[in-house]
C-alpha positions as CSV (number, residue, x, y, z in Angstrom):
1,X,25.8,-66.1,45.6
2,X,23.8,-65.4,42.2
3,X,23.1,-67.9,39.6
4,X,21.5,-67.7,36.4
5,X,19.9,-70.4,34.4
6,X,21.0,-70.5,31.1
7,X,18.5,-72.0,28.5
8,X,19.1,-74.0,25.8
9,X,19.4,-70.8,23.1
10,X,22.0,-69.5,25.7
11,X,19.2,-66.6,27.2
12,X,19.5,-66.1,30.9
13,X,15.6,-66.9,31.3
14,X,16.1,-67.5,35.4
15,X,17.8,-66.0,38.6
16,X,18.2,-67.7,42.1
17,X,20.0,-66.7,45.2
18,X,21.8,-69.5,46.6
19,X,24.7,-70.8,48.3
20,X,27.2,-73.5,46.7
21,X,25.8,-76.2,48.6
22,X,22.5,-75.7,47.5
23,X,23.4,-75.8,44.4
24,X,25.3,-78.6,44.3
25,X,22.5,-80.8,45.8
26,X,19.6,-79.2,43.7
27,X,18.1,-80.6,41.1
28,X,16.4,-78.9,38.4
29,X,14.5,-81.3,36.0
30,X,14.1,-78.5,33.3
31,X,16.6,-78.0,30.1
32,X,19.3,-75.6,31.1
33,X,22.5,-74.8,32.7
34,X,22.9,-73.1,36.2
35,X,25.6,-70.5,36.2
36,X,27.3,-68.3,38.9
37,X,27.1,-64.4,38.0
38,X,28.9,-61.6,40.1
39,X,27.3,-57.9,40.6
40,X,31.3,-56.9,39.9
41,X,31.3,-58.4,36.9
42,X,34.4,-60.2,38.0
43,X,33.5,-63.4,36.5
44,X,32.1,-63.4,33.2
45,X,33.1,-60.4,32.2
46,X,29.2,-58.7,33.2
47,X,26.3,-59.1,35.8
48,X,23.9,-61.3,33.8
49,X,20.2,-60.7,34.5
50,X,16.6,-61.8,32.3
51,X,17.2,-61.7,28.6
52,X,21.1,-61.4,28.5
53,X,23.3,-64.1,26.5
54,X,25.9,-66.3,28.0
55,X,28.9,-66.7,25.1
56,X,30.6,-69.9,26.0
57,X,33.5,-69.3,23.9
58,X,34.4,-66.3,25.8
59,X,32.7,-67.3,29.0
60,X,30.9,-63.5,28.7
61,X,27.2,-62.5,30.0
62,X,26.1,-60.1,26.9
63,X,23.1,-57.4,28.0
64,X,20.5,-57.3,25.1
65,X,21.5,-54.9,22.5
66,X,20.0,-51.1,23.4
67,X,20.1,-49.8,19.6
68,X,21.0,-51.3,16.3
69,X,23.4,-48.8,15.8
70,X,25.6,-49.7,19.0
71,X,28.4,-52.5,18.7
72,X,29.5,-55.2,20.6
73,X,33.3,-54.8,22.3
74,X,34.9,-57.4,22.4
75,X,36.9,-56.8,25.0
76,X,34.6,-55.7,27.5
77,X,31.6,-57.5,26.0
78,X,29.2,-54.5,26.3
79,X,27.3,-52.5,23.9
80,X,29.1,-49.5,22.8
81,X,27.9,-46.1,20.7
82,X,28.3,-45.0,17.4
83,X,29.9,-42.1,19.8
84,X,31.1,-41.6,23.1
85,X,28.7,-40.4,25.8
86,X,29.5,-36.9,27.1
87,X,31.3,-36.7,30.1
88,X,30.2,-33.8,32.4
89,X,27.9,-32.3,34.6
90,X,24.4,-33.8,32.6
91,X,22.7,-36.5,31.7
92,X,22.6,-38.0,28.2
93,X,20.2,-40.0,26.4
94,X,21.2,-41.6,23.1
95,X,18.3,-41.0,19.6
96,X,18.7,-44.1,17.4
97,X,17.3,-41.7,14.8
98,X,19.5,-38.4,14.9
99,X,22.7,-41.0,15.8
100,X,24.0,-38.8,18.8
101,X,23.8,-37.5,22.3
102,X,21.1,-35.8,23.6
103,X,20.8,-33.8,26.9
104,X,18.6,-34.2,29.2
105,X,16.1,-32.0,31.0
106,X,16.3,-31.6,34.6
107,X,12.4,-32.6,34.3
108,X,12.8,-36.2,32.8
C-alpha cells in the first residue's frame, strides 16, 4: 500500500510504502496526517505524489497546477487546458504563451 503524509497546509510533503499494520502501530511524532493513495486513482480521485494538495472536502489528491491558464475540474479534479490536446498519431506540448498545442519533433 502507498501512503502520503499530508502536512499541515494540506501538501503531500512525504511518501511511504507500507502495509495497514504498520501503519496502524507507527508512530510519527511530526505535524501531519498519513493518508492511503492508489496508483488507479480509485480512492481519492488521483495518485498523490510530492507537492500535490489533499482537498478534504472532496476527499481529492490535486497535482500542482502545470500553467496558469489551465483550470481545475471539478469532477475529475485534474488540471485541464484552455483546449483539448490533439488526439492522433503525435505528441503535443502545451506554450503558456501562444495558448495552444504544439507538435512535437521526433528529436525532443
Amino acid at each position: 500500500m502507498i501512503f502520503v503524509k499530508v502536512n499541515n497546509d494540506k501538501i503531500v510533503i512525504e511518501t511511504m510504502i507500507a502495509d495497514q499494520a504498520f501503519m496502524d502501530s507507527y508512530i510519527d511524532t511530526t505535524p501531519g496526517t498519513w493518508l492511503e493513495t492508489k496508483e488507479d486513482g480509485s480512492i481519492r480521485k488521483n495518485h498523490a505524489g510530492i507537492g500535490y494538495t489533499y482537498d478534504a472536502q472532496n476527499d481529492a489528491f490535486i497535482s500542482p497546477q502545470p500553467y496558469n491558464s489551465w483550470t481545475l475540474n471539478n469532477t475529475t479534479f485534474q488540471w485541464e487546458a484552455p483546449t483539448p490536446c490533439p488526439v492522433n498519431e503525435f505528441n503535443y506540448t502545451w506554450n503558456e504563451t501562444d495558448q495552444q498545442w504544439n507538435q512535437r519533433s521526433g528529436t525532443e
